[in-house]
N, C-alpha and C positions, 0 to 999 in steps of 0.2 A: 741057543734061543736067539732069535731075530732079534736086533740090537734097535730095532723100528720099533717094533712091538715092546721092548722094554721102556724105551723113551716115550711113550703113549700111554703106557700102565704108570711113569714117574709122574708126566703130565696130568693125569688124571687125579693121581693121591694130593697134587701139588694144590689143585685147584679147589681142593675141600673145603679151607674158610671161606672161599668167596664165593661156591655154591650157598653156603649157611647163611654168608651172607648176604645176599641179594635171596633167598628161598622169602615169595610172599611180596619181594617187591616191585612196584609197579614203574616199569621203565617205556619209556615214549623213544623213538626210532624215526627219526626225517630221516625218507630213503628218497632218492634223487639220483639228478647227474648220470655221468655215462652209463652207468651201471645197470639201471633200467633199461636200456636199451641192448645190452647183451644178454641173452640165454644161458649161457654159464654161469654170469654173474648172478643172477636173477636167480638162479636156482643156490647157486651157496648161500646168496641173501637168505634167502629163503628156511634151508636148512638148520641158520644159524637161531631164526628166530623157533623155527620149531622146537628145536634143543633148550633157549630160552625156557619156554611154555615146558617142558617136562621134567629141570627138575626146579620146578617151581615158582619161575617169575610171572608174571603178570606183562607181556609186551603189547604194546600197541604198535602200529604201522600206520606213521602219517604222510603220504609222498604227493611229489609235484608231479610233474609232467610237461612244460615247457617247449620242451622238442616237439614232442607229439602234437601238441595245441598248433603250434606254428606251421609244422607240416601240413595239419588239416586244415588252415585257415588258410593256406595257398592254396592246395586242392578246391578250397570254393572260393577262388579268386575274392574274400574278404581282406582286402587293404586294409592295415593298422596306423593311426593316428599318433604321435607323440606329443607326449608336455613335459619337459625338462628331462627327455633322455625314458621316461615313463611311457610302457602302454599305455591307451585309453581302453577302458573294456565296457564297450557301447555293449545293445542290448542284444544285437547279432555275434559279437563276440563272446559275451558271458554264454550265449545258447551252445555256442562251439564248446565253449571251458568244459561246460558242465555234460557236456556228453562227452570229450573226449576221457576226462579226469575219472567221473563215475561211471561210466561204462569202460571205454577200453585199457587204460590203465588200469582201474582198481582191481576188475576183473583176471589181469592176466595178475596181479601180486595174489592173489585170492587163490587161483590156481597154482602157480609155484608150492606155496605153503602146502594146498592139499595136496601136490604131488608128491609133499618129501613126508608125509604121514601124519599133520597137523589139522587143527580145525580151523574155521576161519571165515568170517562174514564180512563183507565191504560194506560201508556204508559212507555219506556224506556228512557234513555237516548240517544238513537239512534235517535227516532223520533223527526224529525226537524232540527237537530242536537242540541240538546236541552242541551247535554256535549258531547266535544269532548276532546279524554285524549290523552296523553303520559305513556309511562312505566314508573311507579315510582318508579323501579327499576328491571335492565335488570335480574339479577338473580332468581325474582320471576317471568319471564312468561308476564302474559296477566295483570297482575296487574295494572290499572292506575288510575291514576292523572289529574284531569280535570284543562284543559289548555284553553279552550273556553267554554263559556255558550249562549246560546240563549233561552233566557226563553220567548219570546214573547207567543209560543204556549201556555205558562201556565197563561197569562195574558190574549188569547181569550177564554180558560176554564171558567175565572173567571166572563167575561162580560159576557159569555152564563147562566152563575151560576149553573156550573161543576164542581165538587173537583175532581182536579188531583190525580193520582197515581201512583207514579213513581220508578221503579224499576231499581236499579244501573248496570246499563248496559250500556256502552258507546262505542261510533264508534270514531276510532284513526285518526291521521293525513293521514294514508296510505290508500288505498283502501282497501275495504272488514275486517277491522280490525276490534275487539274487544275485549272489555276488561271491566272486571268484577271491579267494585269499592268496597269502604266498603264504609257500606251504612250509615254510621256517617259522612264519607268525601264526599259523593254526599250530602246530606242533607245540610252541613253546606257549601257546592258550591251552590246549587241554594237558599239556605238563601239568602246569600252575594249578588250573580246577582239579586235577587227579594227587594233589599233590604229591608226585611223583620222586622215587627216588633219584632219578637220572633223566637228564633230558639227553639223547646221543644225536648229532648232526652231522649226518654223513653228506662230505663234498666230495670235490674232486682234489683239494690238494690236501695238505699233509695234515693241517693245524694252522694256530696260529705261529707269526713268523717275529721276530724280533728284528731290530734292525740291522741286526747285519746277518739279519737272513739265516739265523737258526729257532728250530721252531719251541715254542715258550710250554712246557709242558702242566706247568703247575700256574695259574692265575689266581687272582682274590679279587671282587666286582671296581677294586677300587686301583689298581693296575689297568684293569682291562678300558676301564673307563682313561686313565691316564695316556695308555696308547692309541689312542682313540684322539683324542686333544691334541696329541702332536704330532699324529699323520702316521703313526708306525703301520696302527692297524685302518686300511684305505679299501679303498674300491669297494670287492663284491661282500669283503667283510664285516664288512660294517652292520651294515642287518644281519648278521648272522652272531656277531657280538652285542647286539643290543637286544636281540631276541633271546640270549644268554643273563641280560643284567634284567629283564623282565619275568623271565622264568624265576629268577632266584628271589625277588622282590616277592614273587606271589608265593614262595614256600615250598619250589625243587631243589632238593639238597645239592646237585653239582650237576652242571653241564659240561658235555664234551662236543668240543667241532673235533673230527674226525676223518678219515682218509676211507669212502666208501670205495676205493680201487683196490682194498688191501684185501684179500682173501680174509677172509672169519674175522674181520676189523671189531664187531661190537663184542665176540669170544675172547678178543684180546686184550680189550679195554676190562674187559668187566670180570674174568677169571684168571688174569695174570698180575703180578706182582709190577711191572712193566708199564703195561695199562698200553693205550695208542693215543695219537692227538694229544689236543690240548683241553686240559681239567679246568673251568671255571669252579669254585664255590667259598665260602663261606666258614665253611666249617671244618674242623679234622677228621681226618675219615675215621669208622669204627671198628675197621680191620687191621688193628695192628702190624699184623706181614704186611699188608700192601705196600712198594712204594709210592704208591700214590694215592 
C-alpha cells in the first residue's frame, strides 16, 4: 500500500479531537497579502475554508485588497494625499475602495469558494448594517472605525450553511456615508460581535518575531502588550497586534497572526497538534492533545 496514502489516512485519525473541537465554531479569516493576488493560492485559500464549512465550522472571510485599490487609482490618474505616512481617503477615493473591494475582490473570493464545491455570498459592511463607523480620524478622510456591529445577517449565512464574505466597507452614522476600513480592524470587529472562537490573520511573514528574530509561538495580551513597549513587536505589526488585544477584550478566545504563504496554513493551525504562527490568548486551550 502507498505509504502516501497511509500518512493521509494517519493524518486524518490524528486530526479527530480537533475536528470535535472546533465542530460549531465560529472562526473569522483576514485573507490578504500576496496570496490574493495568485490563482493557485486563491484556490487552496479557498479549498481550505470549504473543508472548514463541512465538517462543521462556521468560517467567515474578511479581506483587504490594497494592491488592487492602488492599481486602479493609477489607472484613473487619482493622486493620493498623505498625513503621517497615512492615506487620505477623500470622497473620490472611498468611490474607488468600495468598487474595487466589493466588486472585484469579493467577487473573485466568492467564486474560488464556489469553484472548490462551497456555498458563499459577498457582502460589505454596508449590507444590513452589518458595521457602522465613525472617522477614526478627521485628517484621513473616509477612514473608519466601527462603532456598531449587527452580525445577525452573518449568523442566517451560517444556518443556510453559507461562508460569508465580507469586504471592509462600511455605512457611517450620516446618510449616504462611506468609509473604507483596514481590513485587520473590521475582521477583529465582527470577531468580537460574532464572539468567535478564533480570530486567524493571515500575513505575509511567519508570526510574530522575538528579538533575536525567532518567532514567539504562544503569547498572553499581557506579553504582547510588553513587546509592543519596547520596540520588539514595530512596524506593520503593530495594528495587527493590537487588533489581536481588541479582539480578546471584546470576547475572542485566541488570536492567530499567521503565514498566508504557507499552503493549508489555517488546516494547520487549527487541526494539528503544532498549530502555525503565533497564538495570542487568555485562556488554556480545551483540547488536551493540542500543543498549543
Amino acid at each position: 500500500m502507498n505509504r502516501d496514502w497511509i500518512a493521509t489516512a494517519r493524518t486524518l485519525s490524528e486530526a479527530l479531537p480537533y475536528l470535535q473541537r472546533y465542530s460549531g465554531a465560529v472562526v473569522v479569516i483576514k485573507f490578504g497579502g500576496n496570496a490574493m493576488g495568485d490563482a493557485e493560492a486563491m484556490a487552496d485559500f479557498a479549498r481550505d475554508i470549504v473543508l472548514m464549512r463541512q465538517v462543521g465550522m462556521n468560517p467567515v472571510v474578511v479581506h483587504g485588497g490594497g494592491p488592487m485599490i492602488n492599481e486602479m487609482l493609477s489607472k484613473l490618474g487619482i493622486k493620493s494625499e498623505f498625513v503621517r505616512g497615512k492615506r487620505v481617503t477623500d470622497k473620490a477615493t472611498v468611490e474607488v475602495v468600495e468598487m474595487v473591494l466589493t466588486g472585484l475582490v469579493n467577487k473573485r473570493i466568492v467564486q474560488a469558494i464556489m469553484d472548490e464545491g462551497g456555498r458563499a455570498v459577498g457582502l460589505s459592511g454596508k449590507d444590513d448594517d452589518l458595521m457602522v463607523c465613525e472617522a477614526d480620524d478627521p485628517e484621513l478622510g473616509f477612514v473608519g472605525r466601527p462603532v456598531e456591529m449587527n452580525v445577525q445577517v452573518l449568523r442566517d449565512l451560517f444556518n443556510a450553511g453559507i461562508i460569508p464574505v465580507v469586504a471592509p466597507v462600511a455605512t457611517g452614522m450620516a446618510d449616504n456615508e462611506t468609509f473604507n476600513v483596514n481590513g485587520d480592524t473590521a475582521a477583529g470587529a465582527i470577531a468580537g460581535a460574532l464572539q468567535a472562537d478564533r480570530l486567524l490573520l493571515l500575513t505575509d511573514v511567519a508570526g510574530v518575531k522575538n528579538k533575536e528574530g525567532e518567532i514567539v509561538t504562544q503569547m498572553t495580551p499581557e506579553e504582547v502588550r510588553g513587546m509592543i513597549a519596547d520596540g520588539t513587536i514595530a512596524g506593520g505589526m503593530i495594528p495587527k497586534a493590537e487588533t489581536a488585544l481588541e479582539a480578546l477584550e471584546d470576547g475572542v478566545r485566541a488570536v492567530v497572526i499567521l503565514d498566508g504563504r504557507v499552503p493549508n496554513a489555517c488546516l494547520l493551525e487549527l487541526f494539528t497538534e503544532h498549530g502555525a504562527g503565533s497564538l495570542i490568548r487568555t485562556t488554556e486551550p480545551r483540547v488536551k492533545p493540542r500543543g498549543r
